[in-house]
C-alpha positions in Angstrom: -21.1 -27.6 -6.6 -22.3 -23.8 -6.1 -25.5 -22.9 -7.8 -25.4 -19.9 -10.5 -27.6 -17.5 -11.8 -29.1 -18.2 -15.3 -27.0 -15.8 -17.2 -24.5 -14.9 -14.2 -21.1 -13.9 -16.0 -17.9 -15.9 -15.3 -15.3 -15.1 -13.6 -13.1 -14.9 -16.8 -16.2 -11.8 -18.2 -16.0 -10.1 -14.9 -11.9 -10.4 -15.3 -12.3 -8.8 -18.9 -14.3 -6.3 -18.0 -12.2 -5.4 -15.0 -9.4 -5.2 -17.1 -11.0 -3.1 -19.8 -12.2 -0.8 -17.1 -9.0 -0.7 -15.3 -7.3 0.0 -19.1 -9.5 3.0 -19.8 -9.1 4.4 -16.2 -5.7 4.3 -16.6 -5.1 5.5 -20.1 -7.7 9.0 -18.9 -5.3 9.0 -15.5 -2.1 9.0 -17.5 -3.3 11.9 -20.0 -4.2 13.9 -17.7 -0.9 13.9 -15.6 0.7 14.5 -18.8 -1.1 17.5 -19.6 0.2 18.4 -15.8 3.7 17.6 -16.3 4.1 14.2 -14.8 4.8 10.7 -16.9 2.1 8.4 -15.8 4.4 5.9 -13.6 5.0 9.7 -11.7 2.0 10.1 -11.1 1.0 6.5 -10.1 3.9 7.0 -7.6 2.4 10.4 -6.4 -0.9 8.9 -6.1 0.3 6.0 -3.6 1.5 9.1 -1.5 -1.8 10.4 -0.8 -2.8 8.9 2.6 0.4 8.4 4.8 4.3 8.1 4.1 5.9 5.1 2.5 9.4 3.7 2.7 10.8 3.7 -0.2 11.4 -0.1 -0.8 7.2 -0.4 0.3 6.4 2.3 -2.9 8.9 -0.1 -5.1 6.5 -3.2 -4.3 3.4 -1.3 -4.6 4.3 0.1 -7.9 5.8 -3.8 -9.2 9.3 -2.1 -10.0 12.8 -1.9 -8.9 13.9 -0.1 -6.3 16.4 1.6 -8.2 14.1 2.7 -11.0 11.8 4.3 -7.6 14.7 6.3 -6.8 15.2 8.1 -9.9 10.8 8.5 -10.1 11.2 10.0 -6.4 14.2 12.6 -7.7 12.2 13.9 -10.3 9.0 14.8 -8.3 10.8 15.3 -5.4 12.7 18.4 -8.4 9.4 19.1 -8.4 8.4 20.0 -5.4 5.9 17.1 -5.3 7.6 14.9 -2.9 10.0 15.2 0.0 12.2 12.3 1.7 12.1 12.0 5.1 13.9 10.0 7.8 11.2 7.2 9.0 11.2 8.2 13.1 11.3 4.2 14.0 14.1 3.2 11.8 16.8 5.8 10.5 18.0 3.6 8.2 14.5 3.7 6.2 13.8 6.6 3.8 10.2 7.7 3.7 8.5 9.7 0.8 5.9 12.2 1.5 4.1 13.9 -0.7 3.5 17.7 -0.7 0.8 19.9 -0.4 1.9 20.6 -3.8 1.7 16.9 -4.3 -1.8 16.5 -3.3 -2.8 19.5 -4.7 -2.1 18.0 -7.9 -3.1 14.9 -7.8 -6.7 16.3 -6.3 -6.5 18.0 -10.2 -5.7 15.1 -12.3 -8.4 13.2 -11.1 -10.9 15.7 -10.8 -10.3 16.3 -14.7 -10.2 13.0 -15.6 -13.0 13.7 -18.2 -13.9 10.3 -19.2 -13.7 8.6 -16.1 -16.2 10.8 -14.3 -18.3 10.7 -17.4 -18.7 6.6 -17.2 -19.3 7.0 -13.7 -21.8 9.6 -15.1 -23.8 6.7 -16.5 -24.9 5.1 -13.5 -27.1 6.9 -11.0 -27.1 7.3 -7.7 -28.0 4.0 -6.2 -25.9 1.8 -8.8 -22.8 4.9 -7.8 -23.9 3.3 -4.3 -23.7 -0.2 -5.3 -20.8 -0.2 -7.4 -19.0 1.8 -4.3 -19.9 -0.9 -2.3 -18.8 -3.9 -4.1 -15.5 -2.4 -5.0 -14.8 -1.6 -1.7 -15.7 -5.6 -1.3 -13.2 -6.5 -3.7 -10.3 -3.5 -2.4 -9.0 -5.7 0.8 -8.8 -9.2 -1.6 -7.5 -7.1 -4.3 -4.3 -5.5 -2.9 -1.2 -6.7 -1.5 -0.6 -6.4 2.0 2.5 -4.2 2.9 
């Protein structure tokens, strides 16, 4: 048996606030790349862009969809001028999507005005900021799926 904290929260609190966080986040996230054009689940695709290219089937099982409903997301930012397709240089079978400097350019804006989000964050000062970064950078590598 692990010893607890007197008044340490559950696992099932720290689940409910994650997921009330996580709700709000997305709900600023999704407004704002409304007001630039882009339906949320575009902009959740555009934002898993932002660091390297990803096969198309990988962005499907990131985002928890289809691959078919990814293809018709990557036409309309790739319309856009968001996104491009490229031919992965180690299989040419594989279909990469990369985003654009237009891309990134963009999604730099929707979160920079994500008005609510940046005023929570607002709330805590530097060293919590610091403390918060680090235990969600903790939780990051247990959190996600592994491509």
């Amino acid at each position: 048996m692990t010893a607890t904290t007197p008044n340490a929260p559950t696992k099932l609190q720290l689940l409910e606030l994650l997921a009330a966080v996580g709700t709000a986040q997305w709900q600023d996230f999704a407004a704002v790349a409304s007001r630039h054009g882009l339906t949320a689940m575009q902009a959740k695709t555009l934002s898993q862009l932002l660091g390297t290219p990803v096969p198309m089937r990988r962005l499907a099982q990131r985002l928890v969809c289809d691959a078919s409903n990814i293809t018709g997301i990557v036409d309309r930012l790739e319309a856009q001028g968001l996104v491009r397709r490229e031919v992965s240089p180690t299989d040419r079978r594989v279909k990469n999507v990369v985003a654009t400097e237009e891309g990134v350019a963009i999604m730099r804006r929707v979160r920079a005005e994500m008005e609510s989000t940046h005023a929570a964050l607002d709330t805590l000062d530097e060293s919590e900021q610091a403390v918060l970064h680090g235990l969600l950078q903790r939780l990051r590598p247990a959190m996600e799926h592994q491509d």
